[in-house]
N, C-alpha and C positions, 0 to 999 in steps of 0.2 A: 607066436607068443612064446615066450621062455618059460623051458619046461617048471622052473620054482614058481613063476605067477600059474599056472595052471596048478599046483598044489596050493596055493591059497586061498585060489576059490574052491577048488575041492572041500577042503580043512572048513572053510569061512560056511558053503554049503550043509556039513556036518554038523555043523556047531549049530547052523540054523534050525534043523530038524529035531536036535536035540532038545533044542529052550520048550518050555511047553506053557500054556496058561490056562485058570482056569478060575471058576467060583466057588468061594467059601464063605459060607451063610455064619455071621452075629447072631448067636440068638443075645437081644439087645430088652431088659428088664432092670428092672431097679434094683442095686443092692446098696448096702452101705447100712449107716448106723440110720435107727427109726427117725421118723418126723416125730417133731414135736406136739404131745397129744393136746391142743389148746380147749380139743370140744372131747366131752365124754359121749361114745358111740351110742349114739338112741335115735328115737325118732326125731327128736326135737333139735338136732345139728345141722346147723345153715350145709342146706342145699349149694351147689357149685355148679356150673354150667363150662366145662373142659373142651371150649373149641381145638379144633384138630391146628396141630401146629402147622403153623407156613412154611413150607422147604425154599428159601430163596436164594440157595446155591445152585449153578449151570447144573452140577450132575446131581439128579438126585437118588440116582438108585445105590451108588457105592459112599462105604464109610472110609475108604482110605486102598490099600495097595500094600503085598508085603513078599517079599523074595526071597528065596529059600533056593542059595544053586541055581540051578539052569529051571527053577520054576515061581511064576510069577502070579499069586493068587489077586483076586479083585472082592475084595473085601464086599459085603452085602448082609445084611439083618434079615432075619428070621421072626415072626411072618409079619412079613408084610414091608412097607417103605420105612426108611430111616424117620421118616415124621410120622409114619404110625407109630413105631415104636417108641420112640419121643412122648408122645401122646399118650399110650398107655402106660410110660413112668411116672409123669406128672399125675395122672390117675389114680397111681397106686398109690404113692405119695401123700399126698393130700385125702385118700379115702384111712392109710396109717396116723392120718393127722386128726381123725375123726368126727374129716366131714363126708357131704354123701356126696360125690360125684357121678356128674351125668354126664353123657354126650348132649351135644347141643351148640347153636350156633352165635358167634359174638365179634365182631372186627374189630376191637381193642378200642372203641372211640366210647366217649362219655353221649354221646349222642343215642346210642343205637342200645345203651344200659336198659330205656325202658323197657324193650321187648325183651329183656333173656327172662329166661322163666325158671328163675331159681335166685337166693340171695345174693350170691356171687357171681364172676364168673372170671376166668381164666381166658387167655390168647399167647400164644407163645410165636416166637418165629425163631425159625433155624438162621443160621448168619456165618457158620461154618462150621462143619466135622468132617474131619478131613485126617486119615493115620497113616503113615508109611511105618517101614518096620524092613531090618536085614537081617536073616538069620544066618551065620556060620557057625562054623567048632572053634573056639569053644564060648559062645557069648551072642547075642543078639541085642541088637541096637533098634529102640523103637520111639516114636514120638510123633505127637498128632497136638490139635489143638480143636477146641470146640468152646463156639461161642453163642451163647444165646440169649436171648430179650424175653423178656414175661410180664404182660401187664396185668392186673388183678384189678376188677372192677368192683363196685360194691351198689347193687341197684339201687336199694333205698337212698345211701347217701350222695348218688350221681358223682360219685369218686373214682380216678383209675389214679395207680399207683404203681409205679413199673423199675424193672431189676434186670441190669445186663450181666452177667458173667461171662469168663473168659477159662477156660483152665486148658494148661499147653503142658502135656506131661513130656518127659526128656530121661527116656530109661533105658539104661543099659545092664543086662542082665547074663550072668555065667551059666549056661546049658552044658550039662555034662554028656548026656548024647547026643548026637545030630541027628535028632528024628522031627519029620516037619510038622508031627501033630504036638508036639510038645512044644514048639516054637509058636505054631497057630494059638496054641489055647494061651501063651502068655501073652500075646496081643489081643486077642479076645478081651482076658483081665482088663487090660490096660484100659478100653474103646470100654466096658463095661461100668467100671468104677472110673472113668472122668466124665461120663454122660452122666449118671448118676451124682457123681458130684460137684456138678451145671445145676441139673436138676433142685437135688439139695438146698443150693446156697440160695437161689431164686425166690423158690417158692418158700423158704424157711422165713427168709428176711420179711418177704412180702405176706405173708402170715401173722406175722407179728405186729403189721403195721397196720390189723384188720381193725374196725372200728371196735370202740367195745356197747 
């Protein structure tokens, strides 16, 4: 073998031990501007029944993938799965919106309305979240998309009324150091406020279009 291809697997070797990967925890909660207050916070604010969202993407433990140099993090929410976390925004959400949210079970169908046991109830499914993200000097390029379905049920009226959104953010931002916790947490941002404002747009519209 010629002595230059035995230096390129040597070099090709090197380079491989050097790449590394590893996981980095979303803590994944709701931010953004309030829910609309439609109910004043008391006891007498229709009850909501917040089925746990469906994750019906292949992977469901990562929220995206993001590269920084020769290291390759795998994106992951904090506690718990990307549909728990899902689940506990719509939560907040909607208990901001002042109503009472409960855990409880509901499969989006006007069939199965009689059994929830609360006025409302909520089903949501995942349909995609999904972020990639490159950080160099001097700038990082990130963008994901996240799409979700939310049906809102209303038991008395044997009603379901349902809302898809889409939001694909496409950001490219100037980093003035290369340092990869400053690059992580702007992806962070990113996965934060477009779940959020999934969340948002969903349950806001389908709020509104609550009986009176």
């Amino acid at each position: 073998m010629p002595r230059w291809a035995g230096l390129v697997l040597l070099l090709a070797a090197a380079w491989g031990c050097a790449a590394q990967r590893a996981l980095h925890a979303v803590s994944l909660h709701y931010e953004g501007p309030e829910a609309p207050r439609l109910f004043a916070p008391s006891a007498a604010s229709p009850a909501i029944v917040v089925a746990p969202f469906v994750d019906l993407r292949k992977d469901k433990e990562r929220v995206g993938l993001y590269q920084w140099h020769n290291m390759t993090f795998d994106l992951i929410t904090k506690p718990g799965t990307p549909a728990e976390a899902v689940t506990g925004m719509a939560r907040d959400f909607l208990q901001k919106a002042g109503l009472r949210p409960r855990a409880g079970a509901w499969d989006g169908e006007v069939e199965s309305l009689a059994r929830v046991e609360a006025d409302y109830a909520i089903y949501g499914e995942i349909l995609s979240l999904d972020f990639t993200g490159r950080g160099t000097l001097p700038d990082a390029k990130n963008r994901g998309v996240v799409v979700i379905e939310v049906r809102l049920g209303s038991r008395k009226e044997r009603q379901v009324v349902r809302r898809s959104v889409e939001v694909a953010p496409d950001e490219f931002q100037f980093i003035l150091f290369d340092n990869q916790y400053q690059h992580l947490a702007h992806i962070e941002s990113i996965i934060r406020r477009s779940v959020s404002r999934a969340i948002r747009e969903a349950l806001a519209d389908l709020l509104r279009r609550l009986p009176s």
